[in-house]
N, C-alpha and C positions, 0 to 999 in steps of 0.2 A: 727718603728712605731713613730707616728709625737708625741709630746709633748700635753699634754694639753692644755698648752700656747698656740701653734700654732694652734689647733685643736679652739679653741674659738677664735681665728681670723679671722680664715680661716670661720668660722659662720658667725661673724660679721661682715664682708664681704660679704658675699651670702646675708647677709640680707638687708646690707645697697642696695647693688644690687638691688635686689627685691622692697625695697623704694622708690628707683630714677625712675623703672621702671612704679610701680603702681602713682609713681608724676606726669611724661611725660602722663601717659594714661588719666587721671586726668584732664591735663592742658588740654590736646586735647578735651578732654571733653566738659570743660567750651566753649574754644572757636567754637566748632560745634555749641552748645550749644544757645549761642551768637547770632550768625551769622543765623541762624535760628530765635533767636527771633527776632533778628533786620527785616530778610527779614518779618516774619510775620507781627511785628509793621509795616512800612511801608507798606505792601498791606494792612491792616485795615484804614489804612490815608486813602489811594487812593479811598479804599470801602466808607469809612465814604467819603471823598469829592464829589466822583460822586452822594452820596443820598442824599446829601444836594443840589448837583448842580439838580437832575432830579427834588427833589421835590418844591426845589424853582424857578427852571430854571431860563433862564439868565436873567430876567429883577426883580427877586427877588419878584415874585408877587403872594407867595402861588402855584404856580404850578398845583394842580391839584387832581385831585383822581387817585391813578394810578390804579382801576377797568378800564379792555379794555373796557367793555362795555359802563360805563359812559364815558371814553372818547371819542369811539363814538360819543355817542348822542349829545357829544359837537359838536365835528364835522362836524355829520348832521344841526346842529343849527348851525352853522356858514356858512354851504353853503348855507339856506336859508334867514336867517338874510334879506336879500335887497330882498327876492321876488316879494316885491311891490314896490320896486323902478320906474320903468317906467307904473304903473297903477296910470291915473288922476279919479278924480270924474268923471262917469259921467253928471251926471245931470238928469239921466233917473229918471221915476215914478211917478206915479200920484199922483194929492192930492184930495181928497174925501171930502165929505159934514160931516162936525160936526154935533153928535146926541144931540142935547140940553140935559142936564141934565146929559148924560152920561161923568163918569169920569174914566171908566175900560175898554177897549178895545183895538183893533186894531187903530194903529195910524191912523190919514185922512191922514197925509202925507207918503208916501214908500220910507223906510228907507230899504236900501241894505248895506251888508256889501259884496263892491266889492273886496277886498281883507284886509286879515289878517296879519301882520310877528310879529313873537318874535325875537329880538336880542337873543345874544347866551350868556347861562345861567356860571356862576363864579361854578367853581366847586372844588374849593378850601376846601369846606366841604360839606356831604354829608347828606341824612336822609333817613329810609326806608318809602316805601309807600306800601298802599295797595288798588288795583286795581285792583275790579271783575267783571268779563266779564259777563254780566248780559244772556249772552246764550250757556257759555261755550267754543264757538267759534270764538267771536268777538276780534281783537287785543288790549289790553292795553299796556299803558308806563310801562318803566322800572320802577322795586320795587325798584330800588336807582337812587331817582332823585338830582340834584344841589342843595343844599341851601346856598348859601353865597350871598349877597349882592342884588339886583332887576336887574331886566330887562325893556328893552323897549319893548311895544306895540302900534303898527301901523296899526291904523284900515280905510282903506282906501273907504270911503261910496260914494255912489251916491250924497251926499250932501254936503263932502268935507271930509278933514282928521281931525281923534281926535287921540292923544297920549297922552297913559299912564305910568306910573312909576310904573313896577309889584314888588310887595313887595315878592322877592323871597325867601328869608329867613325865613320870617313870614312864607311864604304858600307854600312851596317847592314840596305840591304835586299838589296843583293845577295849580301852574305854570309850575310844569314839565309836567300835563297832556294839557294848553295850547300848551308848545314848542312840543310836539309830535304832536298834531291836526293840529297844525295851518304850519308847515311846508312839508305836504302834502295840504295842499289845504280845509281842512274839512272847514272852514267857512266861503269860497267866494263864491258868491252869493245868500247867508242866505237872510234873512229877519227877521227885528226887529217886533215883534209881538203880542207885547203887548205896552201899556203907562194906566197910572195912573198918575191922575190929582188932586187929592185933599184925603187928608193927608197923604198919601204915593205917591212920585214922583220919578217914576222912569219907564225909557225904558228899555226893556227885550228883549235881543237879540240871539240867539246860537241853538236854533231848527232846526236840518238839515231838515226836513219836512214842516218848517212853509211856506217855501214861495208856494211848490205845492198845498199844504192845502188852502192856500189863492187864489191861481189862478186857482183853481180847485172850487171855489164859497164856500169850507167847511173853514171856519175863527176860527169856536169852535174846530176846531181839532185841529190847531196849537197850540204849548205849551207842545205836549207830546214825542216829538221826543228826540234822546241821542245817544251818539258819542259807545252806544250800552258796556261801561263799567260804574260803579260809583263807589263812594270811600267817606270818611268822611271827615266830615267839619273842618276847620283848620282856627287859626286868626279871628276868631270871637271877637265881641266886648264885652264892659259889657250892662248892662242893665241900660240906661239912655236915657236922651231926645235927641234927635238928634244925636243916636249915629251909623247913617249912613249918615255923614255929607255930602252936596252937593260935586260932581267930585268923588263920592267911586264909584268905577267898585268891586262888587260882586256877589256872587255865587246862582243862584234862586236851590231851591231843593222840592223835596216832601216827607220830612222825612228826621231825624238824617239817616246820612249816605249812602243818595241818588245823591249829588252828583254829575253833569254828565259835561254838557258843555254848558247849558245856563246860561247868564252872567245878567245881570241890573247894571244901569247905573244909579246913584242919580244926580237927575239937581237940588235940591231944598234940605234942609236937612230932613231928616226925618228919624223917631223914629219907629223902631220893633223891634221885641225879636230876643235877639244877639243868631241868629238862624241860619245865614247864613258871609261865609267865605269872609273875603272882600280880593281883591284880587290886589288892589291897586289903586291909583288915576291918576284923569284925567290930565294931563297936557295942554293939547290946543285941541278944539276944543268941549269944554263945551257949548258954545252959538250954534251947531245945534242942541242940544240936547235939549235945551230950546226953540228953532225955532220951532221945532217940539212936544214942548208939548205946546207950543201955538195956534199951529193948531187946538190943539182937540183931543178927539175919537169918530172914530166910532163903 
């Protein structure tokens, strides 16, 4: 029989064994371990680098909303963008006999809007909108339209071109319900159908109905027609003198939160109750606008 002596050796031996074994298991451990976190760190880089590459994309310029939807509609608005590129004025339309005295009506001069385009809307940030189909069935824009920065509008008339600077950010819903209209075609061949000549100066355009209305001998009809959705007023001004200064392109409506797609055109400044969404200013071709409220109304 072994010795005690040897008998506790022979222990602390198995045991040191058993140490070295559970150390080796141990070490293995760590470096699984390791090696694992290392590969994970590195796929989180590459995750984080591609989010920062898709959302700033390559030219560093805010990127984009990554909704498919709004992208989209960017993309629609960039395939129309130049629809009116090859449409000149024509020059078509008559001009009619001024009613003395009268300062509310139908222009004497016919004013066509021969074609419309939006540039395509920064969609770097976004805002909800709401847009209800006044019959349940009629198509509205998208409930997340662009709002970062403006856009260009190109309103190409019988009398020549006017552009404006659309304040997209201020008004993200009414310029998104612009870029939806206007790149189907909703308001070539309109007719401007209304002018106002003394203390409110401004031509009123966007009635899909006005021009039948008018060439069908009914002129009091015109005024009531709508892109068949509306939505509430946005970018309104305060209440002060002239605080819809000459060149504001804004939004004519019949009541908070009506809305639709007819527009008025200030050629002179003037003052009403900050009731209606201005939608941005003129840039070039303010003087047919004053051409034609020089003419008159009939």
């Amino acid at each position: 029989m072994a010795s005690k002596q040897a008998q506790r050796l022979a222990a602390r031996q198995q045991l040191q064994q058993r140490m070295a074994v559970k150390a080796e298991e141990e070490r293995r451990r760590r470096t699984v371990a390791w090696s694992v976190g290392g590969v994970a760190g590195l796929a989180a880089l590459v995750l984080l680098a591609w989010g920062a590459f898709a959302w700033l994309g390559p030219d560093g310029d805010g990127g984009g909303s990554s909704d498919p939807d709004v992208q989209q509609l960017v993309k629609d608005a960039e395939a129309a963008a130049d629809r009116c590129g090859d449409v000149e004025p024509s020059g078509e339309g008559a001009t009619g006999t001024a009613t003395e005295g009268l300062t509310d009506g139908r222009p004497v001069q016919d004013v066509y809007l021969e074609c419309l385009q939006m540039s395509a809307p920064d969609a770097s940030s976004t805002a909800p909108c709401m847009y209800t189909s006044m019959d349940g069935t009629s198509p509205v824009p998208l409930a997340t339209q662009p709002a970062a920065g403006s856009q260009e509008m190109t309103i190409v008339t019988n009398l020549g071109v006017i552009t404006a600077d659309i304040e997209t950010a201020e008004a993200p819903c009414t310029a998104g319900s612009f870029t939806f209209l206007a790149k189907d075609g909703y308001f070539d061949d309109q007719q401007c159908h209304r002018l106002t000549t003394d203390g409110i100066y401004v031509l009123q355009c966007g009635d899909p109905d006005a021009r039948a209305a008018i060439e069908a001998g009914t002129p009091e009809n015109a005024g009531a027609g709508s892109p068949g959705y509306q939505y509430g007023e946005e970018n309104t001004p305060v209440e002060a003198e002239a605080n819809y200064p000459a060149g504001t392109i804004a939004m004519a409506n019949a009541g908070a939160g009506t809305t639709g797609s007819q527009f008025f055109i200030v050629y002179e400044d003037t003052t009403l109750g900050a009731d209606y969404t201005i939608l941005g200013q003129i840039t070039s071709g303010l003087d047919i606008v004053e051409q034609v409220a020089a003419a008159g109304v009939m």
